[in-house]
C-alpha positions as CSV (number, residue, x, y, z in Angstrom):
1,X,0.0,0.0,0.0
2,X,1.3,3.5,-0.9
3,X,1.2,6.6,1.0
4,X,-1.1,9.4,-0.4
5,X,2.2,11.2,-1.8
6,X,3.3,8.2,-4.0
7,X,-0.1,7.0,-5.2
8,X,-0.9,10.7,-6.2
9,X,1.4,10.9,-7.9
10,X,1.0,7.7,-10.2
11,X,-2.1,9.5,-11.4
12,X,-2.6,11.8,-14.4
13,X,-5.5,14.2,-14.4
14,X,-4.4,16.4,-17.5
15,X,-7.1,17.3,-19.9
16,X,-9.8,15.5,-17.6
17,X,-12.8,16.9,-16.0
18,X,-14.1,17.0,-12.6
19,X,-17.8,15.3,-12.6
20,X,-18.6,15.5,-9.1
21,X,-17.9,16.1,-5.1
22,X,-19.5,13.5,-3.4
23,X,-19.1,14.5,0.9
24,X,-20.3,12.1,3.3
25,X,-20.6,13.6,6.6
26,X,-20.8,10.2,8.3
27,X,-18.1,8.2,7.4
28,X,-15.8,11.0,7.0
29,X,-15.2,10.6,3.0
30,X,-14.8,12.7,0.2
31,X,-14.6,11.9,-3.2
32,X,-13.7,13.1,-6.4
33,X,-15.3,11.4,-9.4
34,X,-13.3,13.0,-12.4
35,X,-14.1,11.4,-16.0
36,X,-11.1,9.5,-16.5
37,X,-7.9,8.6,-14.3
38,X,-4.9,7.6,-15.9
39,X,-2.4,5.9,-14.2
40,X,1.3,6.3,-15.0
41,X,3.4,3.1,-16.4
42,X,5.2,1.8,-13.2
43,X,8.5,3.3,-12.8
44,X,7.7,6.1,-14.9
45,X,6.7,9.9,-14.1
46,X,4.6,11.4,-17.3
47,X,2.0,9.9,-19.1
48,X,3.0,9.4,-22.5
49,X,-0.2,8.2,-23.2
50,X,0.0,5.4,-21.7
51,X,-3.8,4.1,-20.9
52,X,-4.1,0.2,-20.0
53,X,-4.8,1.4,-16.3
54,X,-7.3,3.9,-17.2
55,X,-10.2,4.2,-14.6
56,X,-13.7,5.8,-16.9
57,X,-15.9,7.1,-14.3
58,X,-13.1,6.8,-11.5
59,X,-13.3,8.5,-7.7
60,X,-10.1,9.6,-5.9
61,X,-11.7,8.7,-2.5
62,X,-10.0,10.5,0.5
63,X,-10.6,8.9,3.9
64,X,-10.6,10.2,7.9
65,X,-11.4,14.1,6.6
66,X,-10.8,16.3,9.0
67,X,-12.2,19.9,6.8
68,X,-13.0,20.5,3.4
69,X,-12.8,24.1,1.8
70,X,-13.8,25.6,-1.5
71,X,-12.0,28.9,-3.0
72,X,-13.7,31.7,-3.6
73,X,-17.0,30.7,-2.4
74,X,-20.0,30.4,-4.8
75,X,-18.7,29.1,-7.5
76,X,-19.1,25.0,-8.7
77,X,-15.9,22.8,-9.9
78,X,-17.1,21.8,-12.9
79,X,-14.7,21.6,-15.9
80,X,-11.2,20.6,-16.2
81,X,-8.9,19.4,-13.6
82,X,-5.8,21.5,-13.4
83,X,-3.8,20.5,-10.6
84,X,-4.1,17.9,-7.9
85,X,-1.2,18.1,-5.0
86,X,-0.9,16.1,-1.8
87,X,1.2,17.6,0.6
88,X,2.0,15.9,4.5
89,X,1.3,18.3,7.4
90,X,2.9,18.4,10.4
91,X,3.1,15.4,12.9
92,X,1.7,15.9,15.7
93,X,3.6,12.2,16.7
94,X,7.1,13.5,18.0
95,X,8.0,10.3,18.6
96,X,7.6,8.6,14.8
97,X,7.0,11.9,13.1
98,X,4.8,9.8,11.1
99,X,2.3,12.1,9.3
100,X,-0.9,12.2,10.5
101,X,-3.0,14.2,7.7
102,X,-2.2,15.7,4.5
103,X,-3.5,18.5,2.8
104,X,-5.1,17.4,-0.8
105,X,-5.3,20.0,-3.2
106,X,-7.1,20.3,-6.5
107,X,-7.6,23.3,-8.6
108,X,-10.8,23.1,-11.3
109,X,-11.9,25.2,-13.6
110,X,-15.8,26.6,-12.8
111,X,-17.7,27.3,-16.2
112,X,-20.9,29.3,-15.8
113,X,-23.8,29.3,-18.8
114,X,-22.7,32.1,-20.1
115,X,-19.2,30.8,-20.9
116,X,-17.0,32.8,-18.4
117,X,-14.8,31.0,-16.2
118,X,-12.6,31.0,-12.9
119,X,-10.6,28.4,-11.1
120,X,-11.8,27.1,-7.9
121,X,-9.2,25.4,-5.3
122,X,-10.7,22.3,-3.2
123,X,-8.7,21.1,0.0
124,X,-9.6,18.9,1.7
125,X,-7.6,17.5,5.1
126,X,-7.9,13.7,5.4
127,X,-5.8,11.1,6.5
128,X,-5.8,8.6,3.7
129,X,-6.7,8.2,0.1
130,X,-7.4,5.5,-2.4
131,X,-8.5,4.9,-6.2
132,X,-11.7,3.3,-7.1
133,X,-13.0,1.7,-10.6
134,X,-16.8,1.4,-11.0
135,X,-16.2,-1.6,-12.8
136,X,-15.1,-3.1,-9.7
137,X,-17.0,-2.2,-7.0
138,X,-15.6,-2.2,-3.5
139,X,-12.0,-2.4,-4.8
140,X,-9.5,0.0,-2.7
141,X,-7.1,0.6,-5.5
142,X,-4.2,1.7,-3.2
143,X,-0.8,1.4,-5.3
């Protein structure tokens, strides 16, 4: 299993689109569903479109959320996925310094009707994240 640095980056997100935020409240989840996930070719670090991994439909699934903020407000992530960073916080475990949460970043473009649009940032604070393919349902894609 890889940490949410590694397995973010394995991902490419370039020229996809950001379908939904799904937020459950109750079992402390949020989830990304962007219109395709590409995943890298192992021991590789750009795309080179490369797509026998490819996820249609998939969710980047982040678990144990501590907050979840939109920039500016009133606007909806609706269109293209320009960035998605993870980043560790601060331990708050001196003894392992084993990090704790991590701050998950994505910028999307925001498209209103009339054409015009603006880039919203989404961060979300959580503790772990994962991959999943509707084609196989309850699969944790983790590495």
């Amino acid at each position: 299993m890889s940490d949410p640095v590694t397995l973010a980056e394995s991902i490419y997100l370039g020229d996809r689109s950001l379908k939904a935020i799904l937020i459950d409240g109750w079992l402390e989840q949020v989830s990304f569903r962007v219109d395709l996930i590409s995943r890298l070719r192992p021991g590789t670090h750009s795309w080179e479109y490369y797509n026998e991994k490819d996820i249609e439909d998939g969710l980047i699934v982040l678990s144990g959320v501590q907050s979840i903020t939109l920039a500016p407000p009133g606007y909806v992530p609706n269109d293209y996925v320009n960035s998605f960073d993870v980043r560790p916080l601060p331990s708050p475990d001196t003894v392992t310094q084993a990090p704790a949460l991590f701050a998950f970043t994505m910028n999307v473009s925001s498209v209103a009707r009339d054409g015009s649009s603006r880039e919203v940032v989404v961060e979300v604070i959580a503790r772990e994240m994962h991959l999943e393919d509707p084609s196989q349902p309850g699969l944790k894609i983790t590495d």
